[in-house]
C-alpha positions in Angstrom: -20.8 4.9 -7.8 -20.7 4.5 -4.2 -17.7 4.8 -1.9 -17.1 1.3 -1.3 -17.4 0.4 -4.6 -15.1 3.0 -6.2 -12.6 1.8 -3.1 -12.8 -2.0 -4.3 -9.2 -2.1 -6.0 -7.6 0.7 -3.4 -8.8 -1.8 -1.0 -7.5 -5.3 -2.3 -4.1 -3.8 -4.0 -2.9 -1.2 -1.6 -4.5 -2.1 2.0 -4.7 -5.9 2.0 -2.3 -7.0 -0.1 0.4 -5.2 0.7 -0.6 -4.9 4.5 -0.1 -9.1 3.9 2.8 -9.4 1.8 4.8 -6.5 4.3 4.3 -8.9 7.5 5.1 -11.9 5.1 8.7 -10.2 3.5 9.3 -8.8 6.8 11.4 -11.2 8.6 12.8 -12.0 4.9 14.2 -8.8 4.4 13.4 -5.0 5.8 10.7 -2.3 5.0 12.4 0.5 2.5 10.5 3.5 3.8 11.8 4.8 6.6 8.8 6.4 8.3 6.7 2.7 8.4 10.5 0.8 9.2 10.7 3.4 12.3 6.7 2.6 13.3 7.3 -1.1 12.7 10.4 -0.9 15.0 8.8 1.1 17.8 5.5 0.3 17.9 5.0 -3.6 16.0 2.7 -4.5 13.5 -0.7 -2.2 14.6 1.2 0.6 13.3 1.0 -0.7 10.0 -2.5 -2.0 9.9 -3.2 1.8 11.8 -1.5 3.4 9.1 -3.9 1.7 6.2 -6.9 2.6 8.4 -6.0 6.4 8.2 -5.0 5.7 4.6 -9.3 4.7 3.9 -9.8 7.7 5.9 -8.0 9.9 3.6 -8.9 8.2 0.7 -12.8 9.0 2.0 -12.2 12.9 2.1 -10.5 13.0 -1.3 -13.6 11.0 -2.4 -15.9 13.2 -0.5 -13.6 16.8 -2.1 -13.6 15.2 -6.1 -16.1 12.8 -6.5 -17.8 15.9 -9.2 -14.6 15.5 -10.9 -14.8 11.7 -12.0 -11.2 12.1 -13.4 -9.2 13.2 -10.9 -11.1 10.6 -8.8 -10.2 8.1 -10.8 -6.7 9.2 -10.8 -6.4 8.8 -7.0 -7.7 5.3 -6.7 -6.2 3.2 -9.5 -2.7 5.7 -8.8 -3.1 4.2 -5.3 -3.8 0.5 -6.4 -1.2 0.6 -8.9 1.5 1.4 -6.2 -0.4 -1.2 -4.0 0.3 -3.9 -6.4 3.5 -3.0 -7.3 4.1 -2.9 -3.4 2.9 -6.0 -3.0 4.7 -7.6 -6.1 8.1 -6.2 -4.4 7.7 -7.9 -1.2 6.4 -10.9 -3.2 9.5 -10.9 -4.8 11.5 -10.5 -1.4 9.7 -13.2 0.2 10.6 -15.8 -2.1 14.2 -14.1 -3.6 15.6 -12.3 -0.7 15.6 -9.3 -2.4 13.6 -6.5 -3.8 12.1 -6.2 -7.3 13.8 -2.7 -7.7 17.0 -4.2 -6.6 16.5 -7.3 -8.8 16.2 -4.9 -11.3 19.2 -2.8 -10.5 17.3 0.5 -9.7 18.3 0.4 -6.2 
């Protein structure tokens, strides 16, 4: 498996998706973690899309360190598209209910 390929979900789940629902919810409602809120407040919108370009950077040295060990690979990629789409379903949610999933839900 190549790089790219392996990347495929990572990619559409956690980088484009959510990069695209997060600018979508954002005037809705607010961005929960506090590091991205405080990069979105000084520095716009590049922060984000900066912050998903070091992300595929990472995500290429983990690659790079396990790619012998096919599990824990696999681990790190659909772990990371899993919280992508989950992400991404959130701000979903906030865009068209004001709210977040997890506060819809009464977790938060």
């Amino acid at each position: 498996m190549s790089f790219l390929r392996d990347m495929l979900p990572v990619f559409l789940f956690f980088i484009v998706l959510d990069t695209l629902t997060t600018i979508a919810s954002l005037p809705i409602g607010y961005e929960g973690n506090p590091i991205i809120s405080w990069g979105l407040a000084n520095f716009g919108y590049g922060f984000l899309i900066a912050l998903k370009l070091v992300s595929i950077l990472l995500f290429y040295i983990c690659y790079v360190s396990v790619k012998q060990y096919r599990f824990a690979w696999n681990v790190s990629r659909y772990g990371a598209s899993v919280i992508g789409l989950i992400a991404s379903v959130s701000n979903m949610w906030v865009f068209f209910y004001g709210q977040n999933l997890f506060q819809a839900a009464g977790v938060l």
